[in-house]
C-alpha positions in Angstrom: 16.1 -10.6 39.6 16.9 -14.2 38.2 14.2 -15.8 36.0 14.0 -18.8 34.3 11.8 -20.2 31.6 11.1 -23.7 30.8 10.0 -24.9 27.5 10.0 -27.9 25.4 11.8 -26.4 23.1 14.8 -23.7 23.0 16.7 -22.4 20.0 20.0 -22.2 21.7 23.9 -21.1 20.8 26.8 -23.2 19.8 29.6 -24.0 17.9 28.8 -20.6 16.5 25.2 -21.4 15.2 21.8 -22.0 16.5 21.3 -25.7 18.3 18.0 -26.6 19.1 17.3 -27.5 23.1 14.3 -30.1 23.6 13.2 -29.7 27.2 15.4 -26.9 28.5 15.5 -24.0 30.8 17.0 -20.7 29.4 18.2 -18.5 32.9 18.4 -14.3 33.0 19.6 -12.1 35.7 18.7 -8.2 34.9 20.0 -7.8 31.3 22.2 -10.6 30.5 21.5 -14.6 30.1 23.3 -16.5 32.7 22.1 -20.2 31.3 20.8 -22.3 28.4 20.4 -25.9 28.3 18.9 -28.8 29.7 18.4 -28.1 33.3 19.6 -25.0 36.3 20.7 -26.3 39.3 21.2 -22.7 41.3 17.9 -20.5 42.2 15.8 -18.5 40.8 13.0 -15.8 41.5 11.0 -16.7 39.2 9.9 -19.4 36.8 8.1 -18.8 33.4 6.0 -22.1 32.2 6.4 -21.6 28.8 4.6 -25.1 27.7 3.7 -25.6 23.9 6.5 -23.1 23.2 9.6 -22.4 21.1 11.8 -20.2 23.0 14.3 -18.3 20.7 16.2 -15.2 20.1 14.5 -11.5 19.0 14.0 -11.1 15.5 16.4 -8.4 14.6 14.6 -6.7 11.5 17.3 -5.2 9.4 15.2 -3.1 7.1 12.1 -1.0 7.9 10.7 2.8 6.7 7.7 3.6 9.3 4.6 3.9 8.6 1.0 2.8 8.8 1.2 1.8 5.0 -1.4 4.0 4.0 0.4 5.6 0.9 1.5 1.6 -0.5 -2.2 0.8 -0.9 -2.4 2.9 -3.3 -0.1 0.6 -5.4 -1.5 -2.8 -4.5 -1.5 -5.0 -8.3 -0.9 -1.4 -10.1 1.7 1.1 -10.6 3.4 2.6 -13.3 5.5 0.3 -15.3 8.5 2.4 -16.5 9.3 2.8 -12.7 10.5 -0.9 -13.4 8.4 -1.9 -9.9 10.0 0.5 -7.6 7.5 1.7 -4.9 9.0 4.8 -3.4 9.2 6.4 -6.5 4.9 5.5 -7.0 4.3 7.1 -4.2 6.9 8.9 -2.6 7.4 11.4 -5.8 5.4 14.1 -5.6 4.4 17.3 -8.4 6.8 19.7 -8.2 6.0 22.1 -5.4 3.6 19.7 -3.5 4.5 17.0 -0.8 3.0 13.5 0.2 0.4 14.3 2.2 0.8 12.3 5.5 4.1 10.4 4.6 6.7 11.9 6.5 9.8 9.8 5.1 12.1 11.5 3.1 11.0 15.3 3.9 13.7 17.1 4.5 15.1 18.1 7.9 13.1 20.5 9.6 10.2 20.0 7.0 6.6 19.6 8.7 4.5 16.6 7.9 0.5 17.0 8.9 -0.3 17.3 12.6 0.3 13.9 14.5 1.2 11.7 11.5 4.9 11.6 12.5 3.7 10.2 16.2 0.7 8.0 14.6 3.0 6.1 12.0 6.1 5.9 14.6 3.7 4.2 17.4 2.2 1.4 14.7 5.3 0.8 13.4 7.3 -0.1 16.6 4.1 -2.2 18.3 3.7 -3.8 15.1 7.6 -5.1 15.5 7.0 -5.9 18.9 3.6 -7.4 18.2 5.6 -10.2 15.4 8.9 -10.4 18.1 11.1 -8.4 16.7 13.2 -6.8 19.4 15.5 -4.7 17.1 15.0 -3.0 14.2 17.2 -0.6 11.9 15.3 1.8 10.2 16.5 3.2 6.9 17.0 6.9 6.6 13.7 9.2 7.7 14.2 12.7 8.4 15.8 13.7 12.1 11.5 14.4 13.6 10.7 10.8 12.4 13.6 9.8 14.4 13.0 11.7 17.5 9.5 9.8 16.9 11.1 6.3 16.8 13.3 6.7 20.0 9.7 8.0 21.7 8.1 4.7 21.0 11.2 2.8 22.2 11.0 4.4 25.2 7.3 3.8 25.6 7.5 0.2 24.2 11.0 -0.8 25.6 12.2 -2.4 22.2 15.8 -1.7 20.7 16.6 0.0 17.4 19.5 1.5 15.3 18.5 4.8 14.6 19.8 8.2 12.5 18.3 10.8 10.3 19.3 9.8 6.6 21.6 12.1 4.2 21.9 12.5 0.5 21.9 14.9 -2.0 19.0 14.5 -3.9 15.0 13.5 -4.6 12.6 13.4 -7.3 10.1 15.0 -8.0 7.5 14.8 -11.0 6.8 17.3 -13.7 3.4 18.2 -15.7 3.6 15.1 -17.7 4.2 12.4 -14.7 7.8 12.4 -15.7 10.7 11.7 -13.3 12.7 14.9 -12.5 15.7 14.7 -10.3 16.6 17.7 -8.1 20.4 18.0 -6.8 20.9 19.6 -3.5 24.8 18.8 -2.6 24.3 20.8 0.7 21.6 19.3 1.2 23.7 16.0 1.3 26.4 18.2 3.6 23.9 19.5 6.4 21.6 16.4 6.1 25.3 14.5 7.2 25.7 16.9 9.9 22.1 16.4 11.3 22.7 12.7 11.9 26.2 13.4 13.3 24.6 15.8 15.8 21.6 13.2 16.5 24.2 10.5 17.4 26.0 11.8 19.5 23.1 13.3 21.3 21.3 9.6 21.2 23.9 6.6 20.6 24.3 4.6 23.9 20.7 6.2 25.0 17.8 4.0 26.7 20.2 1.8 29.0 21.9 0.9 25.3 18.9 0.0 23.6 19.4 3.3 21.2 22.7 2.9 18.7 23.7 4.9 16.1 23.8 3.7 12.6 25.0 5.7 9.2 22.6 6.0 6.8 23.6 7.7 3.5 19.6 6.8 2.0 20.8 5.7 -1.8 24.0 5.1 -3.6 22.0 6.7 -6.0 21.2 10.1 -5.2 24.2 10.5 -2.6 27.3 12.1 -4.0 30.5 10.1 -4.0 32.1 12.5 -1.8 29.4 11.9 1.1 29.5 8.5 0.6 33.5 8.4 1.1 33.3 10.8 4.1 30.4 7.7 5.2 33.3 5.3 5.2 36.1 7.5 6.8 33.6 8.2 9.7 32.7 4.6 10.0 36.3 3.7 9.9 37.1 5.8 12.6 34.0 5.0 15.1 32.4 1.7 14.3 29.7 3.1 13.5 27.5 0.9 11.2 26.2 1.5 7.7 23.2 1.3 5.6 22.6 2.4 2.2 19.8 1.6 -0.6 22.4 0.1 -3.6 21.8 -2.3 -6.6 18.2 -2.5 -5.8 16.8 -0.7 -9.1 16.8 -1.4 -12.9 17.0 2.6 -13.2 19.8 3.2 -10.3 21.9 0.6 -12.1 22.1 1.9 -15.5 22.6 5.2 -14.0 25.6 4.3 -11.8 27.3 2.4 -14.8 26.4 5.6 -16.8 28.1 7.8 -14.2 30.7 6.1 -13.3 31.6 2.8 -15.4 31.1 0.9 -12.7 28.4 -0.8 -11.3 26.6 0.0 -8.1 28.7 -2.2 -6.0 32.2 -1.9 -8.4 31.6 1.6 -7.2 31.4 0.9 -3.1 34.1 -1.7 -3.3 36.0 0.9 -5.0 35.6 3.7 -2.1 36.2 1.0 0.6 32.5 1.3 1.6 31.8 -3.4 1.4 32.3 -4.6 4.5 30.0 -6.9 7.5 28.5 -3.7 8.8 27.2 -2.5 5.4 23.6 -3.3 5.1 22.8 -3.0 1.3 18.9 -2.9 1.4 17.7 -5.3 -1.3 20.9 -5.7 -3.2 18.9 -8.1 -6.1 20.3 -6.1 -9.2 23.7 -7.2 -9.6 26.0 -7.9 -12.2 24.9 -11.5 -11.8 21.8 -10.9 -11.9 20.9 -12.5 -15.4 18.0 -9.8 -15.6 20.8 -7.1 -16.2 22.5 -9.0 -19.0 25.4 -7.6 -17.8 28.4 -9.4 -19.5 30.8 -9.1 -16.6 29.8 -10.4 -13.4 32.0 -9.5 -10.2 29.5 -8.1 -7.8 28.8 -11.2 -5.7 32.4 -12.0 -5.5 33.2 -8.8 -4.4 30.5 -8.8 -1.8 31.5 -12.3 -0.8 34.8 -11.1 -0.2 34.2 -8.5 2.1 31.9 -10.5 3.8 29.1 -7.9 3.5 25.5 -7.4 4.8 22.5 -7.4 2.9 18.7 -6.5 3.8 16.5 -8.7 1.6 12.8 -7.7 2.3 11.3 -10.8 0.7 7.8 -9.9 0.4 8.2 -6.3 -0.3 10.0 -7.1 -3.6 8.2 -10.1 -4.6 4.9 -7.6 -4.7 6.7 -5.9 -7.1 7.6 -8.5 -9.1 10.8 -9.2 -8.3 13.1 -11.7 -5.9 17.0 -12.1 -4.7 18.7 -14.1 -7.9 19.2 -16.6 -5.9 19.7 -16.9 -1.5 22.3 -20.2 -2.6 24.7 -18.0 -4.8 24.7 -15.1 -2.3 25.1 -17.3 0.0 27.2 -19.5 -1.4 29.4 -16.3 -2.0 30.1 -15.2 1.4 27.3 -13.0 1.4 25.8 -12.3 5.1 22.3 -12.2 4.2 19.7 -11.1 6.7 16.1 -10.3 6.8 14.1 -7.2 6.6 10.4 -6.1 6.1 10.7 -2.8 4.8 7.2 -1.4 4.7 4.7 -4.3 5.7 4.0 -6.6 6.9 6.2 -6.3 9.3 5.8 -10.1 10.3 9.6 -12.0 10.3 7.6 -15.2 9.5 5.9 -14.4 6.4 8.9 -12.5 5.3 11.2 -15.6 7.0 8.6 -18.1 4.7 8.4 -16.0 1.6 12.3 -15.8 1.9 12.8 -19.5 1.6 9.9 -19.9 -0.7 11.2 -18.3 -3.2 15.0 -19.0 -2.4 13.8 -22.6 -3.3 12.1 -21.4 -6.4 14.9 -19.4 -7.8 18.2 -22.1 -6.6 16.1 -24.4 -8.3 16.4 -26.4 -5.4 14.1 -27.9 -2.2 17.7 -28.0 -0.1 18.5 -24.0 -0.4 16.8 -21.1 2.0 15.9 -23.5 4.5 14.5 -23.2 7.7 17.1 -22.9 9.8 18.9 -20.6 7.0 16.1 -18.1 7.3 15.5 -18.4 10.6 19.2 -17.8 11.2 19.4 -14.8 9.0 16.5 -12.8 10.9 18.5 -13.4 14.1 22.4 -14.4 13.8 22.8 -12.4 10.7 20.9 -9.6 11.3 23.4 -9.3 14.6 26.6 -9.9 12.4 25.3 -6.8 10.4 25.5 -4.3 13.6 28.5 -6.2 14.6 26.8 -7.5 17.5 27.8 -10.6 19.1 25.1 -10.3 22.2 22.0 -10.1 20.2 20.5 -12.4 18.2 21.2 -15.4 20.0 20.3 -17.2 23.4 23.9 -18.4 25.4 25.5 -17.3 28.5 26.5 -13.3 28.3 24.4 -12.4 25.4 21.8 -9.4 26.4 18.3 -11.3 27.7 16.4 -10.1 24.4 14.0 -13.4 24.2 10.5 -14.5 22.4 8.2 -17.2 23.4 6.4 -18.5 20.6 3.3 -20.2 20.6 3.5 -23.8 19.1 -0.3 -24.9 19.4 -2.0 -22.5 16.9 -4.2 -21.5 19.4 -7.7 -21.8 18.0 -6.3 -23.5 15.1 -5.3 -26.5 13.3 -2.4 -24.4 11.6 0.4 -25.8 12.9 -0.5 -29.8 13.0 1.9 -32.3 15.2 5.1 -30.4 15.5 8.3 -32.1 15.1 10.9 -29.8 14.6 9.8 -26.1 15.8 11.8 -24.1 13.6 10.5 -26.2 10.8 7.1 -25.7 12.1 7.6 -22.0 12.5 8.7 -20.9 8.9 6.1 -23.2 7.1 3.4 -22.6 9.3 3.8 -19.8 12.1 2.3 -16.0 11.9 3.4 -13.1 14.0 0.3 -13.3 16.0 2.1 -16.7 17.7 5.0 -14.6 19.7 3.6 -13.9 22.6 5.8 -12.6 25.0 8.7 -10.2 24.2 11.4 -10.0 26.3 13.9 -6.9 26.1 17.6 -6.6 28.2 15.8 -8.9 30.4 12.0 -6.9 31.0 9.6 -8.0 29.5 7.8 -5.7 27.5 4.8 -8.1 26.0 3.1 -10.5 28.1 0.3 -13.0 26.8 0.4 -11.1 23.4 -0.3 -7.5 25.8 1.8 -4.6 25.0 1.0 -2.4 28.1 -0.2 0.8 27.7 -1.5 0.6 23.8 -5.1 0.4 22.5 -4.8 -1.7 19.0 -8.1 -0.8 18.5 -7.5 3.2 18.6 -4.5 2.7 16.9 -6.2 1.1 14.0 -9.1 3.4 14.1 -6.1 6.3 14.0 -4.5 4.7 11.1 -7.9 4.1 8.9 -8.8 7.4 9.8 -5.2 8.9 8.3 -5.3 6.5 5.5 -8.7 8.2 4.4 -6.8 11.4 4.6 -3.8 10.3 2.4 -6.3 8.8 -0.3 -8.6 11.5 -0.7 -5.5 13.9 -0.8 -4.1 12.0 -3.7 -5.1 14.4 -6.9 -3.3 17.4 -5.0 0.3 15.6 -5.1 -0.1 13.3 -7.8 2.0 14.2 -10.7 -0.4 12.7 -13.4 -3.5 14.4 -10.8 -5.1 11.5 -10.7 -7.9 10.3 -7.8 -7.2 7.3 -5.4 -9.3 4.9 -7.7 -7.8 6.6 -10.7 -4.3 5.5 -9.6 -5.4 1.8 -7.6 -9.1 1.0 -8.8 -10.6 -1.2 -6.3 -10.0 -5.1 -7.3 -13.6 -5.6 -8.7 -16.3 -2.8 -9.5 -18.1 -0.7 -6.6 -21.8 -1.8 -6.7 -24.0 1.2 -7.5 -21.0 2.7 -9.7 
């Protein structure tokens, strides 16, 4: 079936970057674009008036853990501050012997998370994507059921993801004081390896394509240097893509240079692991980073160099704290830098509008992380990371994975007279505005309408498991403490 849509505005492909299209017409038969420009002078079956909107490429979210988000509240403007504002290990860590009740993440293989939770979390987190126009995500490492879950929900939803069971040889857990202990499992590292070998070639290629394979050895950190070598040789031999957690804590980087005399990413560069396909979630804590007051700085040359990928999850670090030090130098560098949300929200505009925010703030300069950078990193770059030249763009070839975005605000003065779209989108757009979501050419949300979900239930689900986490908290809690013990609400409960 042929289909066109007309718009007053399209994001289009050339010259290898975006060009933007003012009255155009962007053509698909089944999976593939045939047409973008002006005007189509063959037939079609069917035309999509797409007046009052910006017509552009899926968001291609480089960076997300599932999950309803249930466990992070209990961190919102708290947390404990010799964890130098790293999240997972607030409340991901458990007491020894206990587990996180409801957050199946980084169980191990085979381990059991409560009833339903696995299927709950997987469900919000892909509508949510598809929801904000995101039509591929990579997600970062969760045990081989929360996988299984994933590809589910991308069969249900039609969306397209990069997924694999995460390895390495280690986790945390805490002790009877609250301290950090670290437990080493090196076949843990070996069979968790295996696992995601087994689940990719059970699963890469899957869904008509829209399932691929990606390796995902979780953290620099707690993976040992052998595994992360055998990463490399594997990806050297199949293509395969890589992601990894590196330079992304204060902690992880005095520990690596401990280790090893290297820093986090002297240490991949020196296993042959930098490369485009890497995606190095966060990557802020560098040797350049001034923070680090580390005397010698290399790291962004060397990532330059090799062209790699990083994930920067804008918001997700800047509630912590902390921001990429600075989007000009990286980019500046060579760095391919592309967008991810991590754990919510998983909106590519607020992360797309924090990003250049606070690129401007820390370049110290109005002309860095601009609008078209950002916007360019959450679909060109985020495609350049999987080594994709189909996705992640709208010209003639490329795999019909297209958005619609709603330029009028709806009931709203947000957006004000719009002169140039993508502009218009990073300073004043919300998910909410994508609404329709088209996937190797079906469309899979229509008038903001995923087919076949109830957001109500599903939020009702979600509160419901939230209440379960919370309440749960003294049982796992290394320090035993309640929900409003560990996150007290922001201003007192009346009649307490």
């Amino acid at each position: 079936m042929r289909t066109a849509i007309k718009a007053p505005w399209i994001v289009g492909y050339a010259n290898n970057g975006h060009t933007l299209i003012r009255d155009g017409v962007v053509v698909y038969e089944d999976e593939r674009i045939l047409y973008v420009g002006p005007r189509f002078d063959g037939t079609v079956d069917r035309t999509i008036d797409a007046a009052g909107r910006l017509v552009a490429p899926g968001f291609i979210d480089t960076h997300i853990h599932y999950g309803h988000r249930a466990s992070h509240r209990l961190i919102t403007d708290t947390g404990r501050p010799m964890y130098y504002g790293q999240p997972f290990l607030e409340v991901t860590v458990p007491k020894r012997g206990k587990q996180v009740t409801g957050d199946a993440r980084w169980l191990a293989h085979g381990a059991k998370a409560p009833e339903g939770a696995v299927e709950l979390n997987a469900a919000y987190t892909v509508a949510e994507l598809i929801r904000g126009g995101v039509t591929t995500f990579v997600e970062l490492g969760a045990q081989v059921a929360v996988q299984d879950a994933l590809m589910e929900q991308v069969e249900r939803f039609g969306s397209r993801a990069y997924l694999s069971p995460g390895y390495d040889c280690g986790h945390w857990v805490g002790d009877e004081q609250g301290r950090l202990e670290r437990i080493n499992d090196e076949e843990r590292g070996v069979s968790g390896m295996k696992v995601a070998l087994e689940w990719i070639e059970r699963n890469d290629g899957a869904l008509d394509g829209r399932i691929r394979g990606i390796l995902v050895p979780r953290r620099l950190q707690t993976t040992s240097l052998d595994l992360m070598k055998q990463t490399v040789e594997i990806a050297d031999h199949t293509g395969l893509p890589i992601a990894t957690h590196a330079a992304f804590s204060v902690i992880e980087f005095h520990e690596i240079v401990a280790q090893h005399m290297m820093t986090p990413i002297e240490l991949l560069d020196s296993i042959g692991m930098l490369r485009p396909t890497l995606n190095i979630g966060h990557c802020n804590y560098i040797s350049d980073n001034p923070n680090m007051n580390y005397s010698s700085h290399r790291d962004l040359e060397l990532l330059g160099r090799a062209g790699t990928s990083i994930s920067h999850c804008p918001i997700n670090i800047a509630r912590r704290a902390r921001t990429l030090d600075n989007w000009k130098k990286y980019s500046d560098a060579g760095v391919n830098i592309t967008i991810g949300s991590d754990t919510y929200p998983r909106d590519m505009f607020m992360n797309m509008r924090t990003a250049s925010y606070m690129g401007k703030i820390m370049s110290h300069s109005y002309f860095s992380a601009t609008a078209g950078e950002v916007f360019a990193a959450a679909t060109l770059g985020g495609a350049k990371s999987l080594g994709r030249d189909d996705i992640g763009r709208l010209e003639p070839g490329a795999l019909a994975d297209i958005i619609t975005i709603d330029l009028t605000g709806r009931d709203t003065l947000r957006y004000g007279p719009v002169r140039d779209p993508v502009k218009s989108v990073i300073e004043c757009g919300v998910g909410d505005d994508v609404d329709m979501v088209i996937v190797n050419g079906k469309t899979i949300m229509e008038n903001r309408q995923i087919p076949g979900i109830d957001l109500d239930a599903l939020r009702a689900r979600a509160q419901a498991s939230g209440e379960k986490v919370w309440s749960s908290l003294p049982q796992w809690d290394p320090l035993g403490r309640t929900d409003e013990q560990a996150c007290p609400f922001c201003y007192p409960l009346a009649g307490k």
